[in-house]
C-alpha positions in Angstrom: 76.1 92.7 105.8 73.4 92.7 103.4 72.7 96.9 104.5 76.3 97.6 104.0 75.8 95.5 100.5 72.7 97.7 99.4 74.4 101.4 100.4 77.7 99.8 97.7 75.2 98.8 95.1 73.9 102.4 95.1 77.4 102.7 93.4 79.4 106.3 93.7 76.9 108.8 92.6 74.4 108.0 95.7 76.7 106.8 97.8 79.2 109.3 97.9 77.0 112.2 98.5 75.3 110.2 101.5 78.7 109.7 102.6 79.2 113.5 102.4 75.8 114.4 103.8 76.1 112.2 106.9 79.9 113.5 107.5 78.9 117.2 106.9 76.1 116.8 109.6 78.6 114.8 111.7 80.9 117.7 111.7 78.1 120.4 112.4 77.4 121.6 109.2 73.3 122.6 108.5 71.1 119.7 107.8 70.2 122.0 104.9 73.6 122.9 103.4 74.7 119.5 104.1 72.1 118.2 102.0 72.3 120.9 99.2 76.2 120.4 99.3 76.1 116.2 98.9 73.3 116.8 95.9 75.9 119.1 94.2 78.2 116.0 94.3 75.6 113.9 93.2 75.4 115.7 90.2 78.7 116.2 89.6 79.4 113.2 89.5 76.0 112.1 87.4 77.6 114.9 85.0 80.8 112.8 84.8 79.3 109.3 84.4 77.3 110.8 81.2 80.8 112.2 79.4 82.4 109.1 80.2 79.5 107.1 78.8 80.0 109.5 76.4 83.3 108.5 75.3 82.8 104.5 75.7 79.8 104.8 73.1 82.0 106.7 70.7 85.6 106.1 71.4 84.8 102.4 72.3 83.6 101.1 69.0 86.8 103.6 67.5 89.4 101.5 69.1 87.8 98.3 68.3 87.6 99.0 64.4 91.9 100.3 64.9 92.4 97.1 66.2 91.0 95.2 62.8 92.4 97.3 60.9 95.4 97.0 62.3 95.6 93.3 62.9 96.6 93.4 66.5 96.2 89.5 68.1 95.1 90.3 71.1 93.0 87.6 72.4 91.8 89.3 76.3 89.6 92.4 76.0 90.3 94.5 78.9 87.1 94.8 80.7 88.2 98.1 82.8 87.0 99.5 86.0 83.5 99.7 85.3 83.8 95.4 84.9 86.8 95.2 87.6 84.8 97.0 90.6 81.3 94.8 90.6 83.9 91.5 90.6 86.2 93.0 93.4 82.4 94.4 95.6 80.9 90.7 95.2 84.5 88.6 96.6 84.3 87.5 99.7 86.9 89.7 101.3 85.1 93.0 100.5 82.8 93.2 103.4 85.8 93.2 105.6 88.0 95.3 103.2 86.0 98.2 104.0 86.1 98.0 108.1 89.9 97.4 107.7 90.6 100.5 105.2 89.3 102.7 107.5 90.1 101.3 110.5 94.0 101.9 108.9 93.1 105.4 108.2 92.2 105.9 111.8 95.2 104.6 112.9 97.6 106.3 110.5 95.1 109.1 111.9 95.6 109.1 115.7 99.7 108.3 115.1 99.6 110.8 112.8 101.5 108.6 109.9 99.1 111.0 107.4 96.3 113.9 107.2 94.0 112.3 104.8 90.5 111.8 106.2 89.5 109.6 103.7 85.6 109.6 102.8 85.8 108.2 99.9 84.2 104.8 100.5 83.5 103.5 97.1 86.6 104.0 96.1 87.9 101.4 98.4 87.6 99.1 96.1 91.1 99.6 94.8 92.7 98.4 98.0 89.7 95.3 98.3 90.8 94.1 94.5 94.5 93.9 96.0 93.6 91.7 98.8 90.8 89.7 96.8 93.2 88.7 93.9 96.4 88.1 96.8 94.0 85.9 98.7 92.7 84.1 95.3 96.9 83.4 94.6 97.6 82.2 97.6 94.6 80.4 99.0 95.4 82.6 102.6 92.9 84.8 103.7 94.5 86.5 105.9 97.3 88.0 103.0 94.7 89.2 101.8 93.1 91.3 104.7 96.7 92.1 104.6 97.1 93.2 101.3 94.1 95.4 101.7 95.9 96.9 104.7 98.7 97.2 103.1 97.4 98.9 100.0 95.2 101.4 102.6 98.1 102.7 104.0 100.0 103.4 100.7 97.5 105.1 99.2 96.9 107.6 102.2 100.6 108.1 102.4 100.2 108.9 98.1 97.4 111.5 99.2 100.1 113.2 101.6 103.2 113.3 99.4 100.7 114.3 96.5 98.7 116.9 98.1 101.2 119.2 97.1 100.1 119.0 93.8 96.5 118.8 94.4 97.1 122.1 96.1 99.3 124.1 93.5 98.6 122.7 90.4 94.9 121.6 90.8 94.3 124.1 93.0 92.5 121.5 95.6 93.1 123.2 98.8 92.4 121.1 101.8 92.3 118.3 99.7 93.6 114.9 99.4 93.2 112.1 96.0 94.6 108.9 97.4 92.8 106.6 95.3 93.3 104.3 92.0 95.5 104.7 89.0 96.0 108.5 89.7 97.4 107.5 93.3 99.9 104.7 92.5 100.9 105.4 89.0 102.4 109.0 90.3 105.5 107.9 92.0 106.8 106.7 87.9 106.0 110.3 86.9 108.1 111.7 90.0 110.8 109.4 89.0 110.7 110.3 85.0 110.3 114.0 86.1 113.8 113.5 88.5 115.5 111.8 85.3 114.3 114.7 83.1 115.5 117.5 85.1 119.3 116.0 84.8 119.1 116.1 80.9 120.2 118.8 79.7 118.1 120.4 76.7 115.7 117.5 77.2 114.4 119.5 80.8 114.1 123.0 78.9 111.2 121.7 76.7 107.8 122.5 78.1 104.3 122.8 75.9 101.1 122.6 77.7 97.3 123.1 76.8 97.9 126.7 77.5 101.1 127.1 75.5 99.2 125.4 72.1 96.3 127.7 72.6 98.3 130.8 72.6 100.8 129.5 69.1 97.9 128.2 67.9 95.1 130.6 68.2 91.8 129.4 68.1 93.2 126.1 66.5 94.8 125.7 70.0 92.0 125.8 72.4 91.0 122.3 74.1 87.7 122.2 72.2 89.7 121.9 68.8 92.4 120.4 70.1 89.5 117.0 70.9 88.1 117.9 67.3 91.3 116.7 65.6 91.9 114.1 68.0 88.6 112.6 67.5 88.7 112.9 63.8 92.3 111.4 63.8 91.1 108.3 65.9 88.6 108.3 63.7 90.6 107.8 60.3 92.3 105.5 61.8 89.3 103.2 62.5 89.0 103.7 58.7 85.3 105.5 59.5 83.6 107.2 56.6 83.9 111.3 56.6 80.5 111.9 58.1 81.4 109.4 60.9 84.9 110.9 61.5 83.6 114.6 61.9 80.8 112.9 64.0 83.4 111.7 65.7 85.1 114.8 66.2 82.1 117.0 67.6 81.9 114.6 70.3 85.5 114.2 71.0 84.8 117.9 71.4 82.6 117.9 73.6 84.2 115.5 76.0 86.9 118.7 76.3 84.3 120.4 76.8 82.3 119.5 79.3 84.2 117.7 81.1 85.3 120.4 83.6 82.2 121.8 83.6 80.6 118.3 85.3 83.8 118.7 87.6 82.2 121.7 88.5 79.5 120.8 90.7 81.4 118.4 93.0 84.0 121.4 93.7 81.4 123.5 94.7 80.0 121.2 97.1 82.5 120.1 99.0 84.5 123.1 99.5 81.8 123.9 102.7 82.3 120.6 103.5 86.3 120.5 103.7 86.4 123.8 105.1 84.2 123.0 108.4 86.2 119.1 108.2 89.7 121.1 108.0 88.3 123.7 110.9 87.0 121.2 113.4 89.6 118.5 113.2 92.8 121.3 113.0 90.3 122.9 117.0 90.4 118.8 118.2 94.1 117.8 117.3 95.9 121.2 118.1 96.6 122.8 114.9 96.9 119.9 112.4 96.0 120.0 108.9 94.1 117.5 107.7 93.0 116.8 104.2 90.0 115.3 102.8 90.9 112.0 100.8 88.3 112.3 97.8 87.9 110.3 94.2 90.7 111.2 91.5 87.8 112.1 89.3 88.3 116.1 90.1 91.4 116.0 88.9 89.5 115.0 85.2 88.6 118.9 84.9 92.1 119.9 84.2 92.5 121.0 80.0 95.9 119.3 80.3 94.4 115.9 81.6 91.7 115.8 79.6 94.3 115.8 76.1 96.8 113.5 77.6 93.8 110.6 78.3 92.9 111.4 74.7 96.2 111.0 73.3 97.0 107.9 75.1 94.1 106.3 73.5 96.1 105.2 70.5 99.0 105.4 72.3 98.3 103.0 74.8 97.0 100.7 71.3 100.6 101.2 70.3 102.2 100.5 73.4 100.5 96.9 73.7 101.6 95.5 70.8 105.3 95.9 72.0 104.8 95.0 75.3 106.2 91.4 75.3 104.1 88.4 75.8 101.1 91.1 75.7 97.7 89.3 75.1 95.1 92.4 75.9 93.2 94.4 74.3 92.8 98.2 76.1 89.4 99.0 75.8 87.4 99.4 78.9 89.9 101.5 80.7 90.4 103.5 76.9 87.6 106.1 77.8 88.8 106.7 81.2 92.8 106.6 80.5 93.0 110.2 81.9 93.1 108.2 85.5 96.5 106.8 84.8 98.0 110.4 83.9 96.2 112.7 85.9 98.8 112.8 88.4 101.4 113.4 85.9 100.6 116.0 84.7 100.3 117.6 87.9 103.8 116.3 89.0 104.7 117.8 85.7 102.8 121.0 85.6 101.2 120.3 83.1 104.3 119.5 80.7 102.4 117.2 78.0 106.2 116.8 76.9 107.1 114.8 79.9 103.7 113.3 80.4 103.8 111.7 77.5 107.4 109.8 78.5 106.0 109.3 81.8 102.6 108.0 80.6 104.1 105.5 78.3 105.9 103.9 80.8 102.7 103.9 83.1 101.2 101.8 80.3 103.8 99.5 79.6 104.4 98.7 82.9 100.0 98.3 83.3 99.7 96.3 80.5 102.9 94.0 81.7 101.6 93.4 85.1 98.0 92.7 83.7 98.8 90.0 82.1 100.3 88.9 84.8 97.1 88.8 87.3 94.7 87.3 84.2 93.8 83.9 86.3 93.6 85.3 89.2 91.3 87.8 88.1 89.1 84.9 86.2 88.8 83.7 89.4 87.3 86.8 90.6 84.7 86.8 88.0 83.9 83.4 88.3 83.5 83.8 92.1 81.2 87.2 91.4 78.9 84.8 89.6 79.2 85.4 86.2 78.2 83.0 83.9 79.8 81.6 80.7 83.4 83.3 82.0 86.3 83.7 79.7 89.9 84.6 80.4 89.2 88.2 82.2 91.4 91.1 82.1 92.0 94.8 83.3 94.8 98.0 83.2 92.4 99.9 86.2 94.2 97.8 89.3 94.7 94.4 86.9 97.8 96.3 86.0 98.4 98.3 89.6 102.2 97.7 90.8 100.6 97.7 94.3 98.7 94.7 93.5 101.3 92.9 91.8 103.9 93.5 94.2 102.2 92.8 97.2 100.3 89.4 95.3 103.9 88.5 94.2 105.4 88.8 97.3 103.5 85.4 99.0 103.3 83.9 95.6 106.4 82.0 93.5 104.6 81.1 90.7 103.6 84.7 89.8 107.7 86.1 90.3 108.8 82.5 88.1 106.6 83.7 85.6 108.4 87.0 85.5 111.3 87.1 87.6 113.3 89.8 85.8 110.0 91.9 85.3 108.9 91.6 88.9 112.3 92.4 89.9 112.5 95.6 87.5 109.2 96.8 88.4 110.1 96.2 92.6 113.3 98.4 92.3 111.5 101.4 90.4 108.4 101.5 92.2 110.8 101.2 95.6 112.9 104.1 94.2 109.7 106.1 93.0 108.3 105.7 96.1 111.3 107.3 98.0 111.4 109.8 95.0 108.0 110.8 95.6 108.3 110.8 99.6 111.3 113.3 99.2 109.7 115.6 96.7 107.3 115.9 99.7 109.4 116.6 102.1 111.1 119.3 99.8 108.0 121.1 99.0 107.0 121.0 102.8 110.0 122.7 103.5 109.8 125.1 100.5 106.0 126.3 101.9 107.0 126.0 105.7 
């Protein structure tokens, strides 16, 4: 226990590559290439850690300074993923979370319920926080081991119906993302695109990062597009001029560099998925199979990139009319691109309609959030941290998954919200058979 402990703590940059390394050599890849393959994602993923720091350091303090100027009573400050994953790895149901996960993805495997290989281990924590908090609510550990399973096998059937997209649009071949916000928020995007495609005139607008660059020139391209955007956040947080062109430049520079961390991590696993996809299609008769892999590759796209920068005030706005709302985004602020990613690949890149999809992501986030705030208390007091206030946050605090399934065993979570739990139930049902038909459609279409 204590081993498997020490290779989490290493955390996604070291891990993941060992993961990779050790599953390249497994599959008959060169020690060598292996190892020169898993560094590349190493480094990729070093790369992304830095822009992301990046934006917490400046974006961070940005949002903070709109909220006083702004007034906004908001009493919980969302401590985002990078608080949420160290709780959820420290419960007590994580050791067994991560047996379970992948014993359901060997199952869903062998019956062939989905293609996704996942290897993505760290990322596992999505589906531990669902059963830690259920088991928290109801006291039962076993719903929780349950809740982890149940969460496991919805986000490998999201990598299926999704791959798709992480084919065509993020031109991901062989590839899966099955994990986090990117995962489970897609199926409202599937929905809103549905809804969209019926209204007439509304479904025949279409602007992406491409289309502003060519109207727009130079003043177009994503580099100036995160120039404004930083220097707008910036007057709004009432900074000074040097600070807002400060700003700016590193708003800026976020654009980008941020594919060019992504960069790395494509180049080293495309040897890797390409011997995985060979030598598991030679064993199981033809099958494709697709390696499940963290939703960070899908950061590199120009069109993700603006929408998680323009749903940084957005999402500001959005919780001050969400009712009953008492947090504050900020720790999932920097990394907001996770929420949308899949939209706009669902969307092809439409910022149009990922802008009406996003904003209902992030109402419906921030609702449920509030709604798992002593629960997740609970998780930080259990992690060990001292001198704990009320804790918060959108990065799975706010997952429909969680809620749902935590709900489900729980009345005291569905009194406290009975017409939101049963809103949120009947569109994430009817997303989720949305999203499984869309797949079906496109399988078809490709066939």
């Amino acid at each position: 226990m204590n081993f498997i402990k020490y290779i989490l703590d290493l955390g996604p940059t070291v891990m993941l590559p060992l993961v990779i390394f050790l599953f390249g050599i497994a599959l008959g890849l060169k020690p060598g290439k292996s190892f020169s393959t898993s560094i590349n994602i190493g480094i990729g993923f070093v790369g992304i850690s830095l822009v992301v720091g990046l934006m917490q350091r400046s974006l961070g303090p940005a949002a903070a300074a709109m909220t006083n100027n702004f007034n906004l009573s908001l009493d919980i400050v969302d401590v985002g993923w990078p608080g949420a994953s160290p709780m959820t790895w420290a419960s007590s149901i994580a050791l067994t979370a991560i047996p379970l996960a992948i014993g359901v993805n060997v199952v869903m495997l062998v019956t062939k319920m989905t293609r996704v290989v996942n290897v993505d281990i760290w990322n596992i924590w999505h589906m531990t926080f669902t059963g830690a908090i259920a088991y928290i609510a109801t006291g039962n550990y076993w719903i929780g081991l349950l809740g982890v399973a149940i969460h496991a096998a919805l986000a490998y059937k999201l990598g299926d119906w999704f791959s798709y997209d992480s084919a065509e649009y993020f031109e991901l071949e062989g590839i899966a993302v099955p994990h986090g916000t990117s995962a489970y928020c897609g199926p409202f995007a599937v929905l809103v695109d549905m809804i969209i495609d019926k209204v007439p005139g509304l479904n025949k607008i279409n602007f992406n990062s491409d289309d502003i660059e060519r109207k727009f020139g130079v003043l177009g391209q994503p580099v100036m597009i995160g120039l404004l955007l930083g220097m707008i956040i910036g007057a709004l947080a009432k900074y000074d001029v040097k600070r807002i062109l400060q700003l700016g430049v590193e708003v800026a520079a976020v654009m980008y560099l941020m594919p060019k961390v992504v960069k790395p991590i494509m180049e080293g696993l495309a040897p890797v998925s390409e011997i995985a996809r060979k030598k598991l299609s030679s064993k199981f008769k033809g099958e494709e199979f697709l390696i499940g892999l963290d939703p960070a590759l899908l950061l590199g796209d120009p069109s993700v990139v603006s929408a998680g920068l323009l749903f940084i005030p957005l999402s500001l706005i959005i919780a001050l009319i969400v009712p009953g709302n008492r947090i504050l985004p900020f720790g999932d602020l920097a990394t907001i691109g996770f929420f949308v990613a899949m939209a706009v690949g669902v969307h092809k890149g439409n910022l149009f309609r990922t802008i009406i999809s996003g904003s209902i992501i992030m109402y419906i986030t921030i609702w449920i959030s509030n709604k798992t705030i002593q629960y997740h208390t609970i998780l930080a007091e259990n992690a060990g941290i001292k001198d704990t206030i009320e804790v918060a946050s959108l990065d799975q605090g706010g997952s429909p998954i969680t809620y749902l399934v935590t709900a489900a065993f729980n009345n005291k979570m569905i009194s406290e919200g009975a017409i939101g739990f049963g809103v949120i139930l009947v569109i994430y049902i009817i997303g989720l058979a949305a999203t499984r038909n869309r797949y079906i459609k496109l399988k078809n279409a490709n066939s």
